[in-house]
N, C-alpha and C positions, 0 to 999 in steps of 0.2 A: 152832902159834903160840898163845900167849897171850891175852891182852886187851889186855896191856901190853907187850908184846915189840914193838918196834920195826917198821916195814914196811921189807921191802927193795926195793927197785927199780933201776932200771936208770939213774939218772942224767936221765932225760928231763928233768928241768926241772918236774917236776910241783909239785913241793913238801910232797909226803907224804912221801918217803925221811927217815927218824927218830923219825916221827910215832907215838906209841904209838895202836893201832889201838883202837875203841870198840864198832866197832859185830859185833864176832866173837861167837857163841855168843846168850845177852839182848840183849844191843846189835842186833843185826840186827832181833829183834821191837820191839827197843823203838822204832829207826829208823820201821819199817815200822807199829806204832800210830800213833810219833809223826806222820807222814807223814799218815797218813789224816784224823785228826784235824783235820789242817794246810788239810789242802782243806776238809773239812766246815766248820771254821769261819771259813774265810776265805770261803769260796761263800756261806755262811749269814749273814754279818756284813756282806759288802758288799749282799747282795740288800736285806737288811732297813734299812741303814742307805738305801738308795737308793731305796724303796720307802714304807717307814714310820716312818722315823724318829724322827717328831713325833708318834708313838702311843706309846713308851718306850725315848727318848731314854739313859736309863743302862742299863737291860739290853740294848742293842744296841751299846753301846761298850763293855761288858765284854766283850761278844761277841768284839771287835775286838780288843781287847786280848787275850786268849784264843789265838784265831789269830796273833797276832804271838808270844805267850811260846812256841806251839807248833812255829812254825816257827822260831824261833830257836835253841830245843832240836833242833829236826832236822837243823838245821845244823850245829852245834857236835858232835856224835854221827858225823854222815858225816866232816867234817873232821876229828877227830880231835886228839892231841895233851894234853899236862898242860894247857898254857891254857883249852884247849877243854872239856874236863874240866871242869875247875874255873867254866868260866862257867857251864855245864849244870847241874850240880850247883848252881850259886846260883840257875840261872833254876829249876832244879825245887823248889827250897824255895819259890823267890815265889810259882811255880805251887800248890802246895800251899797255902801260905795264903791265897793267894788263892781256892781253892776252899773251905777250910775258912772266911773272913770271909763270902765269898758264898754259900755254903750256908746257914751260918746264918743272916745275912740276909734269905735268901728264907721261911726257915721262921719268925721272927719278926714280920719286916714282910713280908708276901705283898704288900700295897697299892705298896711303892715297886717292885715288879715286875709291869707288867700282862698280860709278854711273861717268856718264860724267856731267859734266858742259856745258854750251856753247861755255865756253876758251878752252876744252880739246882739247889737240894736235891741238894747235893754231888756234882751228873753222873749223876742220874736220868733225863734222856730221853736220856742216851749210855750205859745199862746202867754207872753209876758208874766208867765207864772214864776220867771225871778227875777222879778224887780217888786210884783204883788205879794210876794213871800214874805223877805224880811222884811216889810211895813205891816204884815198882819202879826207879823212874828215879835217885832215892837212895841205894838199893841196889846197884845194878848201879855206880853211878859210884863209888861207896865203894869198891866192891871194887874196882876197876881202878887205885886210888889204892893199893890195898895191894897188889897183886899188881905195883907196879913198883917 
């Protein structure tokens, strides 16, 4: 089966039967980063947002934000589907710029970050696995657009 070939099932009711499948071959890694990712900075964004907040206040709600664009991609990826596709594929472009606004940012102005984000200096304390993310995530959704 393809990326885009259809899932078949048995009628249970599940509500994948038609669904163009995403997470086959890339898709599975990309699932299983995006997943990871999902926890780290959902763990990471509540501790500090409950914690410290009022030490920097905007790199700990990008933080948050961050975690929510992550797990929303990891949703839309296991669910599968052209809608779901295509939401991924938009939520990984915002991901993306948003990595690339707040990367630079932090390397411009350091002082408006006293704390890092996840974006700081383009996902350097995540070995730049996000900024490497939504471009693979771009890719892989691309193709699954063309191969249907």
């Amino acid at each position: 089966m393809t990326a885009t070939e259809p899932e078949t099932g048995t009628g249970t009711g599940t509500g994948t039967q038609g669904r163009a499948r995403l997470v086959t071959g890339p898709g599975m890694l990309l699932v299983w980063l995006y997943g990871v990712m999902s926890v780290g900075a959902v763990s990471r964004s509540i501790y500090q947002i409950a914690t410290e907040f009022d030490r920097a206040p905007l790199a700990y709600s990008l933080s948050a934000v961050a975690a929510a664009v992550y797990v929303f991609i990891t949703y839309t990826l296991v669910r599968g589907g052209e809608k779901a596709r295509r939401a991924a594929l938009f939520c990984c472009a915002a991901e993306l710029a948003g990595v690339l606004v707040v990367g630079t940012w932090t390397l411009v102005e350091p002082s408006a970050f006293p704390d890092a984000t996840v974006w700081s200096d383009f996902g350097y304390g995540y070995v730049f696995i996000p900024v490497l993310l939504p471009l693979t995530g771009i890719w892989w959704l691309r193709k699954a657009a063309k191969g249907a």
